[in-house]
N, C-alpha and C positions, 0 to 999 in steps of 0.2 A: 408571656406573649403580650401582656397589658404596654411592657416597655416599646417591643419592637411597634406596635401598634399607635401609640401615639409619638414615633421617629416619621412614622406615614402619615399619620393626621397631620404631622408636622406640615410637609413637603405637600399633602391633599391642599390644607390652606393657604399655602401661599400661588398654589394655582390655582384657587378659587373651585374646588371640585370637592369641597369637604360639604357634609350634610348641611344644609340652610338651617340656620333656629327655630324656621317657621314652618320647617317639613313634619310628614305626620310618621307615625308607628313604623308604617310602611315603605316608607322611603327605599332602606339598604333591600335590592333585588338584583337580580344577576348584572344588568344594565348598569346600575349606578357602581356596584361596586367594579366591573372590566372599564367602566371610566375612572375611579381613582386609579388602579392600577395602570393604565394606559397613561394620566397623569405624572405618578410620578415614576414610575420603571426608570427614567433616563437620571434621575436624582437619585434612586437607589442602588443602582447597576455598580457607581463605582466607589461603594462603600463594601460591598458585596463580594468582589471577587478578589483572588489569592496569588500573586505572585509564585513561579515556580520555576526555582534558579536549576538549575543545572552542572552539576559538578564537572561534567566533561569541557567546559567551554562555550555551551552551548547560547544563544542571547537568555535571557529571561523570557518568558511564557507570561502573559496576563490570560490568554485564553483558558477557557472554562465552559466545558458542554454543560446543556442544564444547569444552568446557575439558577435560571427561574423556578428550579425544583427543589431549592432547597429547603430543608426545616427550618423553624422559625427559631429553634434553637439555635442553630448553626444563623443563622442570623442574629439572632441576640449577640453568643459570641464574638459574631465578628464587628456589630456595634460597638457590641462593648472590648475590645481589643484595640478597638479605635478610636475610642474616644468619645463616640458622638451621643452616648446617653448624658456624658459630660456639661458637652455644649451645648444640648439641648434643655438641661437640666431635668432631666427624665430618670 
């Protein structure tokens, strides 16, 4: 969890939504944390989802109900399938 967690801290920092240095104890609360997430969702979204071809002819599917429900395993996974523990040097 530590990986997929600092892939988001990543992404929290560069839109400026990651905890301040000079915050206290208390900081992380429902608030701050539905603001990282609100942050970077649109940076995580399409790292996250799965292509799914169709053998009849069909186009290719990116859609995916509940993506925002998945395990952070199945997130790790699909980081790390990707590459982006790589690039992030994580």
């Amino acid at each position: 969890m530590g990986r997929v967690m600092k892939v988001v801290e990543h992404f929290a920092r560069t839109r400026s939504v990651w905890k301040p240095l000079t915050a206290g104890p208390d900081y992380w609360d429902g608030e701050t944390v539905t603001k990282v997430w609100d942050a970077v969702w649109k940076d995580l979204l399409p790292l996250l989802v799965t292509c799914t071809t169709y053998d009849d002819g069909r186009e290719d599917s990116w859609h995916k109900s509940r993506v925002g429900d998945i395990s952070w395993r199945t997130r790790h996974n699909k980081f790390l399938d990707g590459g982006i523990f790589k690039s992030f040097s994580v």
